[in-house]
C-alpha positions as CSV (number, residue, x, y, z in Angstrom):
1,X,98.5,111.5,109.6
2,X,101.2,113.9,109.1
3,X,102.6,114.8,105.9
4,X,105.4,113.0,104.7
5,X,105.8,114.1,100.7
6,X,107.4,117.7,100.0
7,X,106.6,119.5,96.9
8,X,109.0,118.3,94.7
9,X,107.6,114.4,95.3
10,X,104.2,115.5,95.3
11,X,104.5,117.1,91.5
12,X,106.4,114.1,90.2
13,X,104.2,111.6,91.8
14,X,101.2,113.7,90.3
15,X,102.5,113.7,86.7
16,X,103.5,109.8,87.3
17,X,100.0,109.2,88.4
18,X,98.4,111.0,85.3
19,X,100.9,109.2,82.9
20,X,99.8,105.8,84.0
21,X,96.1,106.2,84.3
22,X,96.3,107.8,80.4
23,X,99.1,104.8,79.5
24,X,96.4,102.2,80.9
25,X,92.9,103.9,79.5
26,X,94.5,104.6,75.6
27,X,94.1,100.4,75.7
28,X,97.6,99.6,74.6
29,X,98.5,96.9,77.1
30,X,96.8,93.8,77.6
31,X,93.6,93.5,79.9
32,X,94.8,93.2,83.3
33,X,98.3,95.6,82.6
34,X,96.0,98.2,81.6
35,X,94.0,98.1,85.2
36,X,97.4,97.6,86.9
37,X,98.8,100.9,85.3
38,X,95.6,102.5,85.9
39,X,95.3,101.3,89.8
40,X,99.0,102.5,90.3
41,X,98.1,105.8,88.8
42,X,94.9,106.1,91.0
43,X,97.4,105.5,94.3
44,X,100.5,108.2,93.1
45,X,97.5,110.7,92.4
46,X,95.7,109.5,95.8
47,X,99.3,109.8,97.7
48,X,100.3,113.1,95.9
49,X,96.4,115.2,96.9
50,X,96.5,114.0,100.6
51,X,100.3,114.5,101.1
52,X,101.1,110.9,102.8
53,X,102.6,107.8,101.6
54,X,101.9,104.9,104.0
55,X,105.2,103.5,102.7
56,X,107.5,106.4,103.6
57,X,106.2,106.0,107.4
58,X,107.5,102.5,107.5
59,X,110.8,103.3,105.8
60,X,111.0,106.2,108.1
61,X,111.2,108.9,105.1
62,X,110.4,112.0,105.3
63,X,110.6,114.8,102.2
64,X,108.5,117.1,103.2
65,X,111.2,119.4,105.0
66,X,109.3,120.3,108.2
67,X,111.0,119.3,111.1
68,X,108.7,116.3,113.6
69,X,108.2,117.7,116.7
């Protein structure tokens, strides 16, 4: 896997991913919108540690600046 997610994406997906797993554990949405919000949060934090999003290599994206050899 090489890495697909530039700094920029990797801080906003980190703050996204921290705002939804705290949004879903405070218990303010019903039962199974709380584990959604946390399960996307787990996968923007997961994404934004290992710097790849399986999704960006399918749509051919690429933010991470380096050039593919």
């Amino acid at each position: 896997m090489k890495a697909n997610l530039g700094t920029i994406d990797r801080a906003i997906r980190a703050l996204a991913g921290m705002a939804l797993i705290a949004f879903g554990s405070m218990g303010t949405l019903a039962a199974p919108w709380n584990y959604v919000a946390m399960g996307a949060g787990a996968v923007f934090l997961l994404t934004a540690i290992i710097r790849f999003c399986p999704l960006y290599r399918i749509l051919g994206l690429n933010t991470c600046g380096r050039k593919e050899a």
